[in-house]
VOGU-3710 file (C-alpha; in Angstrom, 3 decimals, decimal comma):
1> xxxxxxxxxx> 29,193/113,028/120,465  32,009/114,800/118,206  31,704/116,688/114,931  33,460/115,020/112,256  34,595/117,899/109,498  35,757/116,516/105,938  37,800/119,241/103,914  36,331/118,414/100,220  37,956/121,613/98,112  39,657/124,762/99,024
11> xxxxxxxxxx> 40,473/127,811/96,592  42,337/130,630/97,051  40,895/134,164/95,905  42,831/137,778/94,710  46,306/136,260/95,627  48,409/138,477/93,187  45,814/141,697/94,344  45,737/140,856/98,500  48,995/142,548/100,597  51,322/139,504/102,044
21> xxxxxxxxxx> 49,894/138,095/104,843  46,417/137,911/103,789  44,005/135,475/102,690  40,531/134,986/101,378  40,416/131,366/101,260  36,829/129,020/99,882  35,814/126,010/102,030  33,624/122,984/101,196  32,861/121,118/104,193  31,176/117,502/104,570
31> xxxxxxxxxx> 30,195/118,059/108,452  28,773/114,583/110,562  27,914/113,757/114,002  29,810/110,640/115,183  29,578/108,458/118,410  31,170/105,410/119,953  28,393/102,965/121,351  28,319/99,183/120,786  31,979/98,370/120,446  32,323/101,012/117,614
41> xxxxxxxxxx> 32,424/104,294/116,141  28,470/105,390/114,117  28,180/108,533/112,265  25,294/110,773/111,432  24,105/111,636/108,306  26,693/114,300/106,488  25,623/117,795/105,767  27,843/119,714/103,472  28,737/123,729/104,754  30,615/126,234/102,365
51> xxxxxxxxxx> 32,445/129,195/103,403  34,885/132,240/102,305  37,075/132,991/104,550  39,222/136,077/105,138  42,226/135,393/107,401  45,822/136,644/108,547  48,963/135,692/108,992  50,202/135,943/112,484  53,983/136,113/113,727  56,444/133,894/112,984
61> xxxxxxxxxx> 55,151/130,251/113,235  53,252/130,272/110,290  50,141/130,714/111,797  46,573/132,260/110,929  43,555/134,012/112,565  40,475/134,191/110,993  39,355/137,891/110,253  36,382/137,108/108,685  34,011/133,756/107,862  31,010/134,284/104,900
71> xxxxxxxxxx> 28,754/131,412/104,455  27,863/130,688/100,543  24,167/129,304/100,316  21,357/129,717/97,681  21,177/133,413/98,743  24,711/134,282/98,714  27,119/132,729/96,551  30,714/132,563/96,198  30,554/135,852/93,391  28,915/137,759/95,536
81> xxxxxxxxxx> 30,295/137,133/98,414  34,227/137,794/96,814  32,257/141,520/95,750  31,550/141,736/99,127  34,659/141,267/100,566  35,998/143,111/98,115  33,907/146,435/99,597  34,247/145,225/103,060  37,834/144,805/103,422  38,865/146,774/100,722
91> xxxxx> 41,866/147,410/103,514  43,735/144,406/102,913  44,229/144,937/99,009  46,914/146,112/97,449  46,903/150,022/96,197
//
């Protein structure tokens, strides 16, 4: 079996107040089980998964490593969170 991930909307967060090279980045998933049996491809039922992610820009090739990944559910939404991450990584801001 494979997991099937769906990117469904993606913000970015404090660009003009982050130094270069940084990111916080929202994520809403639609995640699915899938699997080939009978001559064909099935999937499972979809389960959406939201996120804020903190992440870096490494070297040259345009390339990025997750610092941080924050799950947004019922008890922690997006607002809180961007305070957290504010406090958190109050490194990566600018001033």
């Amino acid at each position: 079996m494979m997991v099937v991930e769906n990117l469904l909307d993606v913000k970015s967060y404090f660009a003009e107040e982050i130094k270069e090279n940084y990111v916080v980045q929202y994520e809403k998933m639609a995640k699915s089980g899938a699997f080939f049996e009978a001559g064909g491809w099935h999937e499972l039922e979809e389960e959406m998964a939201e996120c804020v992610k903190v992440l870096c820009q490494t070297g040259d090739a345009c390339s990025v490593t997750r610092i941080k990944e924050y799950p947004v559910n019922a008890e922690s939404t997006v607002d809180a969170v961007l305070a957290r991450i504010r406090e958190s990584h109050s490194d990566i801001f600018k001033g």
